[in-house]
Each structure stands twice: as C-alpha cells, then as structure tokens.
C-alpha positions in Angstrom: -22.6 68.4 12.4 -21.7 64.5 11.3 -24.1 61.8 12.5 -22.1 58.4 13.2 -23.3 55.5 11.3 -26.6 54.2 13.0 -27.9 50.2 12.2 -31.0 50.0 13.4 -33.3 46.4 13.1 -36.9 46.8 11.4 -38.0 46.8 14.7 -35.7 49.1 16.5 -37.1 51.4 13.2 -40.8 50.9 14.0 -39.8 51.8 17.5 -38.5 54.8 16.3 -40.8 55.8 13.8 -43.5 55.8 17.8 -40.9 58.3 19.0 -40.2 60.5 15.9 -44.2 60.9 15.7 -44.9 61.8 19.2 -44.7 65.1 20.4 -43.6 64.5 23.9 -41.1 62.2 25.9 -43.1 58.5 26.2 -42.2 55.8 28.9 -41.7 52.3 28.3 -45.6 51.7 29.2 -46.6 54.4 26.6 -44.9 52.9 23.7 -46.2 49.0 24.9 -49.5 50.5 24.4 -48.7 52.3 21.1 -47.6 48.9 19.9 -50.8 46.8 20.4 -51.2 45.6 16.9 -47.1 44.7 17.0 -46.2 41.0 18.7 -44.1 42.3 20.9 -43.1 41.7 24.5 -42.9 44.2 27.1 -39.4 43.0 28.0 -38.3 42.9 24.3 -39.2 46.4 23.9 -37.0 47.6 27.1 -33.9 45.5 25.5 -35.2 47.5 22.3 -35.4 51.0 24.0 -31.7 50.0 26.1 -29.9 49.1 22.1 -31.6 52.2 20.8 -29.8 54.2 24.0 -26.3 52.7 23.6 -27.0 53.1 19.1 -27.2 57.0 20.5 -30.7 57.4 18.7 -32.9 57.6 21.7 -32.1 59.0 25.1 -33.3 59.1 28.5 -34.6 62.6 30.0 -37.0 62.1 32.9 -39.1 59.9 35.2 -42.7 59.2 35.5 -45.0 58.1 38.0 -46.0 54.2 36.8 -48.3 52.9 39.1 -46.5 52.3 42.7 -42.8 53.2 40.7 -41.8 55.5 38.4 -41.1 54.6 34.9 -37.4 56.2 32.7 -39.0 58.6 29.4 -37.4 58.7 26.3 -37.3 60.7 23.2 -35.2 60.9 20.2 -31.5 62.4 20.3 -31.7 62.6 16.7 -34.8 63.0 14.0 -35.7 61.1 11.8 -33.8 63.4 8.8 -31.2 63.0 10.9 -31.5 59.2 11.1 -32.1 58.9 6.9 -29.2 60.9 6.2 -26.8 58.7 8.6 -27.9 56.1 6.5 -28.0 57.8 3.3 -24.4 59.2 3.9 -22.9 55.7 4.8 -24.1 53.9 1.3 -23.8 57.0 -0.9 -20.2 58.9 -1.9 -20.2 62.9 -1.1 -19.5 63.3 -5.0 -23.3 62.1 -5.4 -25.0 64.3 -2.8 -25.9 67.1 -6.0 -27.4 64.0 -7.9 -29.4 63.1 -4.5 -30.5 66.6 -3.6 -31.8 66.6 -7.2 -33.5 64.1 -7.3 -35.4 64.2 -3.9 -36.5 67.6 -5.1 -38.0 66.4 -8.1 -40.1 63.6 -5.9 -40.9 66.3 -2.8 -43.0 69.5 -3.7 -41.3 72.1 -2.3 -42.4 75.6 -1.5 -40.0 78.6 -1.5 -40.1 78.8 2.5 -38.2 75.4 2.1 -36.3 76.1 -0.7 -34.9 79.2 1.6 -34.1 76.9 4.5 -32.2 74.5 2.4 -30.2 77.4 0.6 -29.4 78.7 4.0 -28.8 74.8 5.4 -26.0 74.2 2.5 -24.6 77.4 3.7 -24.1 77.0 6.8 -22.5 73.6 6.2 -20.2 75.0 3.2 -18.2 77.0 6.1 
C-alpha cells in the first residue's frame, strides 16, 4: 500500500499524537478536554479535526450523544507508522531505505517476534 504525502502543522501532530494514543473513537468534546494544558480554542480544534479530515489522516465514523445534540467521533485512518513513513518516504530516496531499516534497528531493541513480522512485512511488499 503507498501512503500520499501528509503535511501536518505541530499542532495538527499533537492532535494526532491524542488520537493515535487512544483506544477508542473520541468526539470533538473528548479531545478539548485531553487538551487542557494546550492554548487551544474549541473552534480551532474543529478547523483542526475538519484539515486533519480533508489531509485523509483522521476520519469520521459515528455520533455521540453531547448534551442536548450529538457530537461527530473520529479516529485515525492511518497510524502513526503509517503517518512517519509518509513522511519518511517523501524526504528519503528508495535507494536509502536498507541504510534506514539499518539503522532504526540498531536504535530499537527488537525481539525475534518482531524481527519475524518485519521479514514477513518486506515480503509481502516485494510481490
């Protein structure tokens, strides 16, 4: 699968980085809470979660009771290794990826289980 080039703001990131930790679909009410300690206004983080939308990094998938309403949920359409290697693939020429892979797996600790998935990963791409 090839991921389109995603630019995402530092903020649309730390938006992001709310979703890709969560473990369920959050309404716009949920991530203004999660946000307390950021500066943010509610209405900037709806034009936020609407540009994340149209980037294709977040999607819409349900409705929520919000007081006397209901409020849209949202979750990623793409995780955050997704994300990194959109970003990663755009600066970096494929003649570099063995030099990458290297090097990542001399900074990560890996353990066989996840030396077999990659193995089986760069095979399934290779066809």
């Amino acid at each position: 699968m090839r991921y389109t080039n995603v630019h995402l703001t530092k903020s649309e990131q730390q938006i992001m980085e709310i979703f890709w930790q969560a473990d369920h679909a959050m309404a716009q009410t949920e991530v203004v809470k999660t946000c307390v300690d950021r500066k943010w206004k509610e209405r900037s983080i709806f034009s936020m979660l609407n540009s994340l939308m149209e980037k294709g990094v977040l999607r819409e998938v349900g409705f929520v009771r919000s007081g006397k309403t209901y409020a849209r949920t949202f979750e990623p359409a793409m995780s955050h290794a997704e994300y990194l290697a959109s970003v990663i693939a755009e600066q970096l020429p494929a003649k570099q990826l063995p030099e990458l892979i290297a090097a990542l797996m001399q900074k990560v600790e890996t353990t066989p289980a996840i030396q077999k998935e990659m193995r089986a990963a760069l095979r399934e791409n290779a066809q």
